[in-house]
BADORO-602154 format. One record per residue: x negated, y negated, z negated of N, C-alpha, C, CB in turn. Coordinates in steps of 0.001 Angstrom, whole numbers, plus 524288, in hexadecimal, padded with zeros to 5 digits. Each point is the difference from the previous one (the first is absolute). Glycine has a CB too. Layout:
N
XYZXYZXYZXYZ;...
// end
This chain:
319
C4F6F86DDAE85008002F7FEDE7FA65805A48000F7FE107F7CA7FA99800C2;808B6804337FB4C80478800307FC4A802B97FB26800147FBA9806077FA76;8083C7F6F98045E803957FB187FE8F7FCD27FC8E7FBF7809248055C8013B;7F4D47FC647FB967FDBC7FBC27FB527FB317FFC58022780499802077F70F;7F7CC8015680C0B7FA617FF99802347FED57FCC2804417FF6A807F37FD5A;8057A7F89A805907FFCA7FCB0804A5802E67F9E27FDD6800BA8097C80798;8037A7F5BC7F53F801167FBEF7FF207FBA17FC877FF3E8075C803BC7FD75;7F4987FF727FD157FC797FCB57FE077FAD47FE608042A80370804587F6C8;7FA49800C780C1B7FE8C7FCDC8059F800557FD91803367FF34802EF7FEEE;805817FAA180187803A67FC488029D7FF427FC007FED48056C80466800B2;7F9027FA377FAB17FDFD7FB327FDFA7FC497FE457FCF28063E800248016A;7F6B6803F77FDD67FA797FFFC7FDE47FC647FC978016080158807847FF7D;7FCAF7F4D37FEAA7FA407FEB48032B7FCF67FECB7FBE7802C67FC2D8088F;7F7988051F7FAB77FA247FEEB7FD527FFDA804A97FA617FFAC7F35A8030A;7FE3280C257F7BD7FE78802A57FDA08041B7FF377FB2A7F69F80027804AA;80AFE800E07F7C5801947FFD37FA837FA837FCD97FB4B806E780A5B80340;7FB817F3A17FA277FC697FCB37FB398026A800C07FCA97FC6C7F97780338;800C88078E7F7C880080800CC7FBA07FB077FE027FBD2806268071380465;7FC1C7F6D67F70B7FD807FFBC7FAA480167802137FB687FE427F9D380352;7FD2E805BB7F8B9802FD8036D7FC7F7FDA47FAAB7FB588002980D7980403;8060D7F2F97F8D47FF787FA817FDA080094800907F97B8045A7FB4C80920;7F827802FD7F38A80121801277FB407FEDF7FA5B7FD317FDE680AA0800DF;807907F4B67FC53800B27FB267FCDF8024A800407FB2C8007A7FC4B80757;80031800E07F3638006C800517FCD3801F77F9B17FDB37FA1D8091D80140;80A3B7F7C57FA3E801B97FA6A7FED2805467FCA6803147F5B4800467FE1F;809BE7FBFD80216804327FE3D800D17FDB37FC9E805E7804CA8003C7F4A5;7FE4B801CB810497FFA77FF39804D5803A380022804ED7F9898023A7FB93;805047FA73807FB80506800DC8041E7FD3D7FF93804B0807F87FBF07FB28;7F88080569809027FE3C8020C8037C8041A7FFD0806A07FACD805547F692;803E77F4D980CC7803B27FE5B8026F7FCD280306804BF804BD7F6A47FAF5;7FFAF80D8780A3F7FF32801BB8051C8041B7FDEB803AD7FBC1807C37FC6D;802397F58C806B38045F7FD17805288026A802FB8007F7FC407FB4880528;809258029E7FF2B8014A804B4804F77FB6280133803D7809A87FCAA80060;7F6278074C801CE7FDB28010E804E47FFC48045F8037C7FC697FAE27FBF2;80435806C3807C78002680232806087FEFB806257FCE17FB1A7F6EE808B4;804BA80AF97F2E87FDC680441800E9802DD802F97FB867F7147FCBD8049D;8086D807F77F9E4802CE802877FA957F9A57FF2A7FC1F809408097B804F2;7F9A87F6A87F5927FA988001B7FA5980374803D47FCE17FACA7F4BD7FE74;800AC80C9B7FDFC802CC8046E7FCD67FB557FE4F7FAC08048380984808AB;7FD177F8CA7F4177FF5B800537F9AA8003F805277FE2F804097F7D87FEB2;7F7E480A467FDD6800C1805A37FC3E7FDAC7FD377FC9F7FF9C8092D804B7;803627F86D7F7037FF0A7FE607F9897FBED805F57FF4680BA57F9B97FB9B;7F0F28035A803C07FA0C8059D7FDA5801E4800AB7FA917F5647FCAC804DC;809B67FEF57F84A7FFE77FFE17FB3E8026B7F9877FD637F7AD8082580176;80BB57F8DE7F9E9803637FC977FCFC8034D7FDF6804447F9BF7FD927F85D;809CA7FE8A807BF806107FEFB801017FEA37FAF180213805FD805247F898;7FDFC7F6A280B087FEC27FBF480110806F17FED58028C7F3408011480115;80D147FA09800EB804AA7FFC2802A68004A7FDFD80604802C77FEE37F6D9;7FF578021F80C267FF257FDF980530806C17FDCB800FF7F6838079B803BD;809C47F1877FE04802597FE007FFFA801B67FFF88071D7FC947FC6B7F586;806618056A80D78800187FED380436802357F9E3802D37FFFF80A197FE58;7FEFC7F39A80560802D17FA8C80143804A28013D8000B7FA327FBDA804F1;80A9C801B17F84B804B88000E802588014D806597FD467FE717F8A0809FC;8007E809FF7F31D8016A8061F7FBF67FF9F7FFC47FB087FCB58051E805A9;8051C7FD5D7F72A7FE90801627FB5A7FA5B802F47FF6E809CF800077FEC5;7F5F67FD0D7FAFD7FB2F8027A7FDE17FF21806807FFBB8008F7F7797FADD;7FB4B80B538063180040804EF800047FB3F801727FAD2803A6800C280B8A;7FCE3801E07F08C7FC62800657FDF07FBCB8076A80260806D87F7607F76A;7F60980686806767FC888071F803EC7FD3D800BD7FBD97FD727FF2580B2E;80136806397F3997FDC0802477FB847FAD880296803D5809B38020B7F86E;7F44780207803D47FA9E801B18031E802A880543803CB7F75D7FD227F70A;80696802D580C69801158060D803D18038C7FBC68040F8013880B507F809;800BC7F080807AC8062F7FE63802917FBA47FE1C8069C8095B7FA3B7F47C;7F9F58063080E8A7FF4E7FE358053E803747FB7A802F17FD09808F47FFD7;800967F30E800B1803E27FC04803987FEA17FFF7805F4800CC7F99D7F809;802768076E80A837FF5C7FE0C804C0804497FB588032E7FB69809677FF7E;801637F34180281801FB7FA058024B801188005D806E57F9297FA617F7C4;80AA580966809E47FDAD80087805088005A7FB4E803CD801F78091D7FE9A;8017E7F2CF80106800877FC2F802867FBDA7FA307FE66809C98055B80116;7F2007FCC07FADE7FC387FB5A7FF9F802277FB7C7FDAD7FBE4802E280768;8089B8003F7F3DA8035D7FA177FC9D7FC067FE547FBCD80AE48035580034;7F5117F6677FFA47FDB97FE7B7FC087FFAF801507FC17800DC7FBFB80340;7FCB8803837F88D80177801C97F9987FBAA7FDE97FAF68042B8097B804D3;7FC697F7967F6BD7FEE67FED97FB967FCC8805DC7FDDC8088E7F8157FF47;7F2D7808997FFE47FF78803777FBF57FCCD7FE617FAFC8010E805FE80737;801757FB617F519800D47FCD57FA2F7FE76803E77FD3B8078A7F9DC800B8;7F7AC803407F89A7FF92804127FB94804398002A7FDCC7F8057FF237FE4F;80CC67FE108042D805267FEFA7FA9D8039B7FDBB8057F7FAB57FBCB7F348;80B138040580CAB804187FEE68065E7FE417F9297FB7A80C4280B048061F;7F1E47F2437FC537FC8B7FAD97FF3F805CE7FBE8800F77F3E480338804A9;80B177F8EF7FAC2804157FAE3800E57FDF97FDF38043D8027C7FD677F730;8022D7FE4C80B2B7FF2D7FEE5805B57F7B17FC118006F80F9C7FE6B801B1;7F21A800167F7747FB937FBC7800447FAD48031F802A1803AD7FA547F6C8;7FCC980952803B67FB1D803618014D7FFAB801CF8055E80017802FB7F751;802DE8006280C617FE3C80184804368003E7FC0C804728021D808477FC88;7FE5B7F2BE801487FE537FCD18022F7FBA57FD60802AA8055A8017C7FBBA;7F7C48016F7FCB27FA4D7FD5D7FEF57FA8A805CD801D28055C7F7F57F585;7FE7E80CEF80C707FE14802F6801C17FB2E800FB80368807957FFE47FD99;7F531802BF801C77F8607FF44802FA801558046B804927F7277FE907F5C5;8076E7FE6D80D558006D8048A8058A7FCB3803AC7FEAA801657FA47807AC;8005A80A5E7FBEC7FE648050D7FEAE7FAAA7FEF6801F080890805FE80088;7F4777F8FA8039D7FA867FF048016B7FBDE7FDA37FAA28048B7FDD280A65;7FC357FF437F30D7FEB87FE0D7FC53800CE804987FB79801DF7F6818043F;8031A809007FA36800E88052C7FB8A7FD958058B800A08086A7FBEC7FF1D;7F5D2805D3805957FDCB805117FFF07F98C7FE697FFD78088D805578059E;7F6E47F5CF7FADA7FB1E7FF157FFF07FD787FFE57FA79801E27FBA480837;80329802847F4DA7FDF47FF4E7F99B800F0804397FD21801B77F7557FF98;7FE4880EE68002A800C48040F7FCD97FDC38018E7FB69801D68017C806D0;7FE80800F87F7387FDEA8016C7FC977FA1D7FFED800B7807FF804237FE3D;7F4477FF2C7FFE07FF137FC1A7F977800127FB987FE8E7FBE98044D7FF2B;805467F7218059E800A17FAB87FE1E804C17FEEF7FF797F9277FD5B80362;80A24800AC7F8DC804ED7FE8D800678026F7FC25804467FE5C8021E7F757;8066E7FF31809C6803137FE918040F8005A7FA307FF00804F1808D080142;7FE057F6477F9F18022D7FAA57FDC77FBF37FFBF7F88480D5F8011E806F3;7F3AF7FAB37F7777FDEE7FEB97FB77802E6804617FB7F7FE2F7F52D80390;8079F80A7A7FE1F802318038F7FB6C7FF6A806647FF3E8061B7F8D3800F7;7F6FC80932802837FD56803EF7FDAE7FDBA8012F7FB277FF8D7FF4480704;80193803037F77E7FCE4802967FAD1800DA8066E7FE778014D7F62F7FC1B;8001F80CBC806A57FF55806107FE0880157803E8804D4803117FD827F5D9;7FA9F8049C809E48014A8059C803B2804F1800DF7FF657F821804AF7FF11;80BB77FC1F7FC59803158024A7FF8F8056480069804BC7FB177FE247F6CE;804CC7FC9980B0C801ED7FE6E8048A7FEDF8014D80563800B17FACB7FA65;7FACF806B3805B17FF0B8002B805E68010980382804A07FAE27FC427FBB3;804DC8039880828802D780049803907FBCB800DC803D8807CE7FAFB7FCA4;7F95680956805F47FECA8029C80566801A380114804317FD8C801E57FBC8;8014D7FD10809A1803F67FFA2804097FCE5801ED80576805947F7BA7FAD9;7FC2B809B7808487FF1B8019D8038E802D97FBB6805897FEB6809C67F962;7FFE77F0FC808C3802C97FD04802F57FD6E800888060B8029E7F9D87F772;80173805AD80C9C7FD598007B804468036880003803F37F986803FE7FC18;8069E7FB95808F5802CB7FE0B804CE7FD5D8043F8036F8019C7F5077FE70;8033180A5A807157FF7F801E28032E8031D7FB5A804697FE5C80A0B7FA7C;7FC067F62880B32801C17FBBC801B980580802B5805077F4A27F9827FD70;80E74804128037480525802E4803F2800917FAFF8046F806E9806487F752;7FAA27FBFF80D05801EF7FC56805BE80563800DE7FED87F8B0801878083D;80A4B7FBC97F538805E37FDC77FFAB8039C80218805F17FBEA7F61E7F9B1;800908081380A0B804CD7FF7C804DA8014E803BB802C57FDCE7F8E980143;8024780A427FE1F804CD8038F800D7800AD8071A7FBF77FEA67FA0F80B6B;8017C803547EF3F7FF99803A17FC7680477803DE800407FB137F9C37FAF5;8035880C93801B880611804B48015D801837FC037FB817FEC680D318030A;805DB7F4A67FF5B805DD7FF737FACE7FE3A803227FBC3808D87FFF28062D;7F5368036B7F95C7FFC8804227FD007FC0E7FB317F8BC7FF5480B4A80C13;7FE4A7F2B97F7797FCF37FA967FD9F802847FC457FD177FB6B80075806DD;807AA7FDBC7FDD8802467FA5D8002C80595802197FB737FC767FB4180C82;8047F809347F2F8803CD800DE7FB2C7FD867FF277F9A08048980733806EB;7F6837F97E7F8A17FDD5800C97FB7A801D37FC2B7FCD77F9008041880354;807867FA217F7E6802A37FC217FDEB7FA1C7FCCA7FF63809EF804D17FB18;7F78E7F609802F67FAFF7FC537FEDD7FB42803967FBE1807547F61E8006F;7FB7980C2B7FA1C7FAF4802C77FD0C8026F8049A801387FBE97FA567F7F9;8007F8099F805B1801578048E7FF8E7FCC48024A7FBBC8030180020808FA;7FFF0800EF7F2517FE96800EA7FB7B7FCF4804DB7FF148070A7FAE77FE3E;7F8388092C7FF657FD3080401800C380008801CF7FAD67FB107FD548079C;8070D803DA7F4307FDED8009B7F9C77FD8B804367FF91806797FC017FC0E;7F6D7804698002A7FCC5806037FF01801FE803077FC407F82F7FCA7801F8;80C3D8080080123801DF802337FD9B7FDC0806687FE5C806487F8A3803B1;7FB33809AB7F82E7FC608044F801D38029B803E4803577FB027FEF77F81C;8015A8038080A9C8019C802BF803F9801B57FE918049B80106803AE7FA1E;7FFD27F6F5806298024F7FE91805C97FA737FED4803B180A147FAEE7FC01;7F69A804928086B7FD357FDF4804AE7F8BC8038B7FCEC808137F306803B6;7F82E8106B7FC4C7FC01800DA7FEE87FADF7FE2B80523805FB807347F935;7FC2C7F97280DA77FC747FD7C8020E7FE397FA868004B8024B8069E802F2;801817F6F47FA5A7FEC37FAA17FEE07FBCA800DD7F9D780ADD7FB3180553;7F5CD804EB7F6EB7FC708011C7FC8F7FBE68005E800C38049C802947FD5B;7F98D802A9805CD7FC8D8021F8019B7FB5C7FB7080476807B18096A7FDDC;7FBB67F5AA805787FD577F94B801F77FDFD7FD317FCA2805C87FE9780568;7FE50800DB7F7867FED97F9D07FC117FABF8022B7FCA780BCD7FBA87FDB2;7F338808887FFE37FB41802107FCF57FC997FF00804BF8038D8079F7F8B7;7FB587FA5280BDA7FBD9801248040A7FDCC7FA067FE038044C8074A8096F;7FF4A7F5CD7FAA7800967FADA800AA7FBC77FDAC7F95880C2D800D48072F;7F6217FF677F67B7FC827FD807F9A67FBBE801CA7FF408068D7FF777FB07;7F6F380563806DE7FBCE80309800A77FCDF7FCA28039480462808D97FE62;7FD1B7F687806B77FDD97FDA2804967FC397FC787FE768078E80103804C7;7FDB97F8E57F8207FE437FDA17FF197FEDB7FDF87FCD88019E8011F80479;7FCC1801A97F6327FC187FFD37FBFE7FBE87FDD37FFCD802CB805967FF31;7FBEC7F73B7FBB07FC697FEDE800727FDD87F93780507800E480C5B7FBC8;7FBCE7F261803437FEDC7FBDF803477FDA38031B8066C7FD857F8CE7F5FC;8030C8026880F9E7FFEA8012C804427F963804DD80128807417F4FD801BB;7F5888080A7FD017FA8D8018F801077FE3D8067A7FB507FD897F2D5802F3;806C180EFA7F9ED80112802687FDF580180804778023A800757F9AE7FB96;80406806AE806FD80343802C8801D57FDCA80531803108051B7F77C7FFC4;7FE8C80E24801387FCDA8040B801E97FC107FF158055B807C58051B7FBA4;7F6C67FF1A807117FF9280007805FA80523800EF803F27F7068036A7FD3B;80AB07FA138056480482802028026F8043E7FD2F7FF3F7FCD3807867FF61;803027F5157FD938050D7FC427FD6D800F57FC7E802847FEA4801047F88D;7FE5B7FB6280D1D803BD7FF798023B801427FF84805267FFF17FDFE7F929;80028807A9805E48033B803688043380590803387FC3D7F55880245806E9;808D37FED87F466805A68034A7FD288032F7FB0C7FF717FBED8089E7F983;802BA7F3588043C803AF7FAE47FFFB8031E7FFF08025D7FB7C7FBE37FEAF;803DA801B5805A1805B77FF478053C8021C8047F7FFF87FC7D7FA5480714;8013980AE57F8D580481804C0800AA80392800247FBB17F9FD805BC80494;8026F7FB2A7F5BE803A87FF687FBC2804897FD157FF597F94D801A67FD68;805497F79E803488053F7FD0380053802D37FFD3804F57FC6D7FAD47F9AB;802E18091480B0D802C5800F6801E580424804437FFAF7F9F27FB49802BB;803B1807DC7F9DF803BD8066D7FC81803717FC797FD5B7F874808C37FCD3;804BE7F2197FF31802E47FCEF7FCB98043F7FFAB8021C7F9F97FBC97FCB0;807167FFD1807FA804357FEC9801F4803F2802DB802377FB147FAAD80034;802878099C80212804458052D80144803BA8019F7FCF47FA06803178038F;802C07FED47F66080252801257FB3D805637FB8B7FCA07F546804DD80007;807D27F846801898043F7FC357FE61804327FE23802A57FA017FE077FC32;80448801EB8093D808C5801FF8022C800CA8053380032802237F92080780;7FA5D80A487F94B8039A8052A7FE78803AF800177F91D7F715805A7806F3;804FC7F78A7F73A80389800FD7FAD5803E67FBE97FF997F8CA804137FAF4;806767F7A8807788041E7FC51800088051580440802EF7F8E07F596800E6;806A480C908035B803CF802218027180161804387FD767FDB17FCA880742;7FE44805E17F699803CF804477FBB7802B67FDB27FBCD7F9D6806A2800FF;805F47F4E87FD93801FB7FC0E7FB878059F7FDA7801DF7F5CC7FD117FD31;80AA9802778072A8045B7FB90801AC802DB803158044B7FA767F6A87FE3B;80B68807A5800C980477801CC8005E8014A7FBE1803C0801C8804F37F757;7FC657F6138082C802747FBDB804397FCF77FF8480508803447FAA37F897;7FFBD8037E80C727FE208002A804CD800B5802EE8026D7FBD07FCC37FE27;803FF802A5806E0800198028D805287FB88802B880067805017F9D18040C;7F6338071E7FB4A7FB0A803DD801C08001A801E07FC6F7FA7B7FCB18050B;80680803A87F55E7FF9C804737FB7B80428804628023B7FDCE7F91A7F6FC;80705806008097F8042D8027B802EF7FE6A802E5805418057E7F8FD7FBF7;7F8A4805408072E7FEA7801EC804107FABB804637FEAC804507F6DF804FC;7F99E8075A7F8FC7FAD0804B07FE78802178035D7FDE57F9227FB5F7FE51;80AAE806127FE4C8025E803B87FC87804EC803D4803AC7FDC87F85F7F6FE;803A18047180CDE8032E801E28031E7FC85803EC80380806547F7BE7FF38;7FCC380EF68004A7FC7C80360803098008D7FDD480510800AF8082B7FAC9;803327F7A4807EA7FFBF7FEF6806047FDA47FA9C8014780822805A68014A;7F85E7F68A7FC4F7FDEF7F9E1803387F94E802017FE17809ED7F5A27FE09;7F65580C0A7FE807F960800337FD8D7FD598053C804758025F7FD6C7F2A6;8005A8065380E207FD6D802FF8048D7FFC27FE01805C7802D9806D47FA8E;801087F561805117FECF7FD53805BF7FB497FC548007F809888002E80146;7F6D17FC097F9CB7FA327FCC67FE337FBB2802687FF68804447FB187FBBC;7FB73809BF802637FAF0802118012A7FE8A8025B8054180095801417F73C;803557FFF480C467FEC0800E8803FE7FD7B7FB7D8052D8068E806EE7FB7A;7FDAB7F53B8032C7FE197FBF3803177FB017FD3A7FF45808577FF76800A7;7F5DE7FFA17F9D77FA347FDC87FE787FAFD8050A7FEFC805EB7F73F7FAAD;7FAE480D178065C7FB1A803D3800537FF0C7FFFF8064280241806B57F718;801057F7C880DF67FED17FFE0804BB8047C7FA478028D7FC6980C5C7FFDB;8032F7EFD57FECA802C07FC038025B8002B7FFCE806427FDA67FB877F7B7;7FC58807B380B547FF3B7FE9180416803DB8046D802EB7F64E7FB0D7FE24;80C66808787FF1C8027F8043380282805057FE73802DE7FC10805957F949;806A07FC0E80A908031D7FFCD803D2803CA800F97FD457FB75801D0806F1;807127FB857F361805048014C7FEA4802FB7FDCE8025A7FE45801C17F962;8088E80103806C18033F7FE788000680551803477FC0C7FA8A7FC04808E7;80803801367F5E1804A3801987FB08800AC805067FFE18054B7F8BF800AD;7FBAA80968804D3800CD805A87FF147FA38803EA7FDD6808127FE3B80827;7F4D48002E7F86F7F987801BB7FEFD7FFF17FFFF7F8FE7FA9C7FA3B80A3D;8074F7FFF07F4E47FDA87FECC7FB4B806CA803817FB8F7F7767F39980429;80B6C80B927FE64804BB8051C7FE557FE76803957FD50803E67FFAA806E4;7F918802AA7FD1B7FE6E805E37FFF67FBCC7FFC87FC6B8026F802DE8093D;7FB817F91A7F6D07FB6F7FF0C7FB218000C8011B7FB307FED27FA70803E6;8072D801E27FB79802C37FF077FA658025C805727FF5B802957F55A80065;7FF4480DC080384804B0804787FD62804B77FEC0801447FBC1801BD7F88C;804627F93E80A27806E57FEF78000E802A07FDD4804867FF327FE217F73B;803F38001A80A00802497FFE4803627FEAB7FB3B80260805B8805CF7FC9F;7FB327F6B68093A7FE0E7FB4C801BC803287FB1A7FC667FDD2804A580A2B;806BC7FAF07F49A805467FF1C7FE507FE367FDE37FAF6805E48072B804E7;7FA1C7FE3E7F75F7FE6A7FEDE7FBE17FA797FE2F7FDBA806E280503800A7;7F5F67FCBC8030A7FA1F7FB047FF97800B07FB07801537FA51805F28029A;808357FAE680032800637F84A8014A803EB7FC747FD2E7FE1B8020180962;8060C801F97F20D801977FBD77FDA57FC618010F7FC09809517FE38802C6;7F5DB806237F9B17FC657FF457FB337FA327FAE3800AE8032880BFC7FE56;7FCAE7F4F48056B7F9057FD2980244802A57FA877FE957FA688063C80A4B;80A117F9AA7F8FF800F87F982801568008C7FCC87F9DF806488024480A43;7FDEC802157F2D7804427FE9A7FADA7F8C07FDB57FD2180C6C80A227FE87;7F06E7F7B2800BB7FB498009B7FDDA7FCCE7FD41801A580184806C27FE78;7FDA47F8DC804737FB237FD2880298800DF7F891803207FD7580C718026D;808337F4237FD028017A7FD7E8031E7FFA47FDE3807287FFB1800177F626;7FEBB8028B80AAA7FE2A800AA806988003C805FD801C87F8E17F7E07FF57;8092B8082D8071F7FFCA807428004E7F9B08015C8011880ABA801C780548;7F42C802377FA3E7FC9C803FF7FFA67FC267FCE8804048063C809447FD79;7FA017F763807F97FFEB7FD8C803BA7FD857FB35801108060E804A17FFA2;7FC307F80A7FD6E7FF967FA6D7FE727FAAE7FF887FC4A80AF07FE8F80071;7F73D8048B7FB417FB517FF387FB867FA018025780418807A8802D17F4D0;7F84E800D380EDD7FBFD802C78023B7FD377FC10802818045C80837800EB;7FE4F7F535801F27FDC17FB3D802C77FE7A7FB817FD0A8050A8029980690;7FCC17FC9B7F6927FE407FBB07FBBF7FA988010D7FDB9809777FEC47FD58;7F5EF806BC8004E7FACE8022A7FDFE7FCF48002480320802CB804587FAEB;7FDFE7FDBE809617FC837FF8D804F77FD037F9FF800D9807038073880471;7FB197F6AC7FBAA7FED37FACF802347FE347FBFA7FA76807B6801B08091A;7F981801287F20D7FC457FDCE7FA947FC23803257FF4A8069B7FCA27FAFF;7F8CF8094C8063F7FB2080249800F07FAAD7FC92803A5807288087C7FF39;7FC247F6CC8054A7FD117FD76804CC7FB547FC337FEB6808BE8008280499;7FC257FC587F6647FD267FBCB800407FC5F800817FBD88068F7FAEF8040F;7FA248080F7F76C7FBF7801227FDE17FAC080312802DA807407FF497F971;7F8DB8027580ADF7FC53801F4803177FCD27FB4D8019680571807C0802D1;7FF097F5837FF117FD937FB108038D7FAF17FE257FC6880A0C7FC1280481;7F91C801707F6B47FE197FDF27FAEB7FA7D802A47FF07809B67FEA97FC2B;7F603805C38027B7FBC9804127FD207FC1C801B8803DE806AF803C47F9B1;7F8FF7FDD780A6B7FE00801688029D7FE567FB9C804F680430808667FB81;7F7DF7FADB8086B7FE7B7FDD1804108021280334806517F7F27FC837F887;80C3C805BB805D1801C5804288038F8030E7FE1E8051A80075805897F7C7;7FEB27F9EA80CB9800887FD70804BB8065E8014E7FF717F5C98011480616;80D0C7FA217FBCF8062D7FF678014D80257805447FFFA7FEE27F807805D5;7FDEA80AB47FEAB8025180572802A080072803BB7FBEE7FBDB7FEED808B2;800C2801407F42D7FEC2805107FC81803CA7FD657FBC47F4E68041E80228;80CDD7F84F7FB408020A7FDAB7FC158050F802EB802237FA537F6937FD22;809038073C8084480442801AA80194801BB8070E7FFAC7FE017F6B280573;7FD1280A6F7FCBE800F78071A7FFFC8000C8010B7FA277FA498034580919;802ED7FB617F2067FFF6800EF7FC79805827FFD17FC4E7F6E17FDE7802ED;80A647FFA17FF39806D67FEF07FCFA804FD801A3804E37FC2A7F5A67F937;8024480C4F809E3802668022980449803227FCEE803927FFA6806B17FAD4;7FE9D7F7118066A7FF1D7FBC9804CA7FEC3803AF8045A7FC0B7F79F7FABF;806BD807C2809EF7FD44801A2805A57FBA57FDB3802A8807BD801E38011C;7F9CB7F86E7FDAD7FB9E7FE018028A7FDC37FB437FD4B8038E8038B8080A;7F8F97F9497F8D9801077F9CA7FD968034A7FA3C801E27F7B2803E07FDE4;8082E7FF05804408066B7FAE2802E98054F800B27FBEC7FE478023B80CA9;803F38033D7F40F804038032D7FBCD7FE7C7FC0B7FC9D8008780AE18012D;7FC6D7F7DC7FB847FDF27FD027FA73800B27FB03800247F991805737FE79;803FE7F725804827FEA67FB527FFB6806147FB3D7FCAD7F7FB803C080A29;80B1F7FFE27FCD3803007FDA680116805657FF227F91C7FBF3803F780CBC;804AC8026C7F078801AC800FD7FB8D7FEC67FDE67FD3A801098054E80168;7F8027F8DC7FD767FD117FD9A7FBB1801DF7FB21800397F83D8050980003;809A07F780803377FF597FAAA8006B807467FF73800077F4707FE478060A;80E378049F7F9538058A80054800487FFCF800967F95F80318804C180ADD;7FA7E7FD3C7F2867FEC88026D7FB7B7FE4B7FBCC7FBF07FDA18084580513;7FDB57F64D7FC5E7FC777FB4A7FBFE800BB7FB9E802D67F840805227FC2D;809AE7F6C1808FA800A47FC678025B7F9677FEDB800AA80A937FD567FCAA;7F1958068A805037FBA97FD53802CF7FC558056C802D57FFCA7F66D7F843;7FD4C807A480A647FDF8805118030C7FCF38037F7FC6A7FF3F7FB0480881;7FE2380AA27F7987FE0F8022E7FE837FA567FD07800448070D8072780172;7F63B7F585800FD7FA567FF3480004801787FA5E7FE3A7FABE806BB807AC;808B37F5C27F6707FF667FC2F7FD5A8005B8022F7FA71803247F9D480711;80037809FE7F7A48016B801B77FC027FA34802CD7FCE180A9B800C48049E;7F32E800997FEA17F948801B47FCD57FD297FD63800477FF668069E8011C;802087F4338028A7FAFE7FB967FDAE8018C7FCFC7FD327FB957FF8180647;809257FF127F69F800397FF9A7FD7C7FF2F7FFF17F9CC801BB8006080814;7FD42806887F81B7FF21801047FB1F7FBBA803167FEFA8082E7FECD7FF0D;7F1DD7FE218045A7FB5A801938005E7FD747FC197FBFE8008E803FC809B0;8023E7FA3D7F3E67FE317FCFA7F9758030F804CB7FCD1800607F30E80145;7FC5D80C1E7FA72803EA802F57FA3B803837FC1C7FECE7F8F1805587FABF;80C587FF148035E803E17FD587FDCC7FEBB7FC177FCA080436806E280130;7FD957F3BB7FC2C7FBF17FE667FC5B8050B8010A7F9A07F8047F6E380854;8043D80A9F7F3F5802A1802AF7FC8F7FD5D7FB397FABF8010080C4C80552;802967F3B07F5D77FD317FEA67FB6D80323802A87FCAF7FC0E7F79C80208;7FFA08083C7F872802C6803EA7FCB77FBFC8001E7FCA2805DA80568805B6;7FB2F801B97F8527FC707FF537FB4F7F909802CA8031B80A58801D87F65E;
// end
């Protein structure tokens, strides 16, 4: 796979959730922190989303938020006073009260109202790519014309999907669900990364040589590289891959290989039922001892405590 495909498999778990939320009037709408990224598309009319500890962001219709670190927040009809988002209705409750019944008493007209698309994806934190762990707390998204058209193109599917009430809905919906808001989330760091100039992995993806070495190393991790291999990969010299890789990535080539290896692993461990041995050969391991011995130098615990561990679901809250 690719750097953003494998990052996001790296920490994926269980399914994606989503609602589709329509309110009207004057409302606020309180979501904890928690373990996982949430996101927001404005369908229709404007609202504001207050992050813990950020400025107010206001979002019009077409706009996309994404939360990848699971920061608390506010979503409002107006950037509200401390009182009010004080007095804020958790989102469980607030998506429960939508339209056609009013949210709060001060409703009185359509003219206001507001359409949204809210929903989470649950993630295993412990040992996430950098490529992740750079994302800033929001990540804004506006709907500009012409930009991110594969994001657009999601966000319509996505409102299509889920149209309309549950027992409503097409044949097949849910199974397109989880894929869709999984295109969702793709779309939205690719465009974050075509958007942003800051960081170490925007830089490195744009860079021909560190980015031809990254795709080489994550389409076959289990392969027998070494610097001079992955050189010849890039086009360039051993010298000059290993400072561009390092200046960029912060770790040599080398380093980062083994690291992925052994966060691949454990997402194997995690996801699957695939015996020690086959986990090890799969990320290119010789044997399961090799492995073992790296894994537990790596995460500070063995490979078979490390999957019984996390034979519960992550536990996630949200919207």
């Amino acid at each position: 796979m690719d750097v953003v495909s494998d990052a996001i498999s790296a920490v994926r778990v269980g399914r994606p959730s989503s609602d589709r939320v329509r309110v009207g009037g004057d409302w606020c709408a309180r979501l904890d922190p928690y373990d996982g990224a949430g996101f927001h598309v404005v369908l229709k009319g404007s609202c504001w989303l207050l992050p813990d500890g950020g400025e107010p962001v206001a979002l019009g219709a077409g706009d996309a938020v994404l939360l990848p670190h699971g920061t608390g927040h506010v979503v409002a009809d107006s950037p509200a006073d401390a009182a009010t988002v004080a007095r804020a209705v958790p989102f469980a409750r607030w998506a429960d009260r939508t339209l056609p019944q009013p949210l709060l008493p001060a409703f009185d007209t359509r003219a206001r109202e507001v359409e949204m698309l809210c929903g989470k994806y649950r993630l295993d934190r412990s040992h996430a790519h950098p490529l992740l762990a750079e994302l800033p707390p929001l990540v804004h998204l506006p709907n500009r014309a012409g930009r991110h058209p594969e994001l657009r193109a999601a966000v319509d599917l996505l409102g299509r999907e889920l149209g309309g009430e549950p027992h409503e809905r097409r044949p097949g919906s849910a199974v397109a669900l989880p894929s869709l808001l999984d295109l969702l989330l793709v779309y939205m760091i690719r465009s974050w990364l075509a958007e942003t100039t800051d960081g170490a992995w925007p830089g490195a993806l744009g860079d021909p040589v560190t980015a031809a070495a990254l795709r080489a190393l994550h389409a076959d991790p289990a392969a027998p590289w070494t610097n001079d291999l992955l050189a010849a990969e890039a086009g360039v010299s051993r010298p000059t891959l290993a400072r561009r890789f390092s200046a960029l990535i912060g770790r040599p080539p080398m380093a980062y290989l083994t690291w992925w290896r052994l966060t691949r692993g454990a997402a194997l461990l995690r996801d699957t039922p695939d015996p020690l041995a086959t986990v090890a050969r799969r990320v290119g391991y010789g044997s399961p001892y090799a492995f073992s011995h790296a894994f537990r130098r790596e995460f500070g615990t063995t490979p078979g405590r490390y999957r019984a561990a996390r034979k519960e679901p992550v536990p996630v809250t949200g919207p």
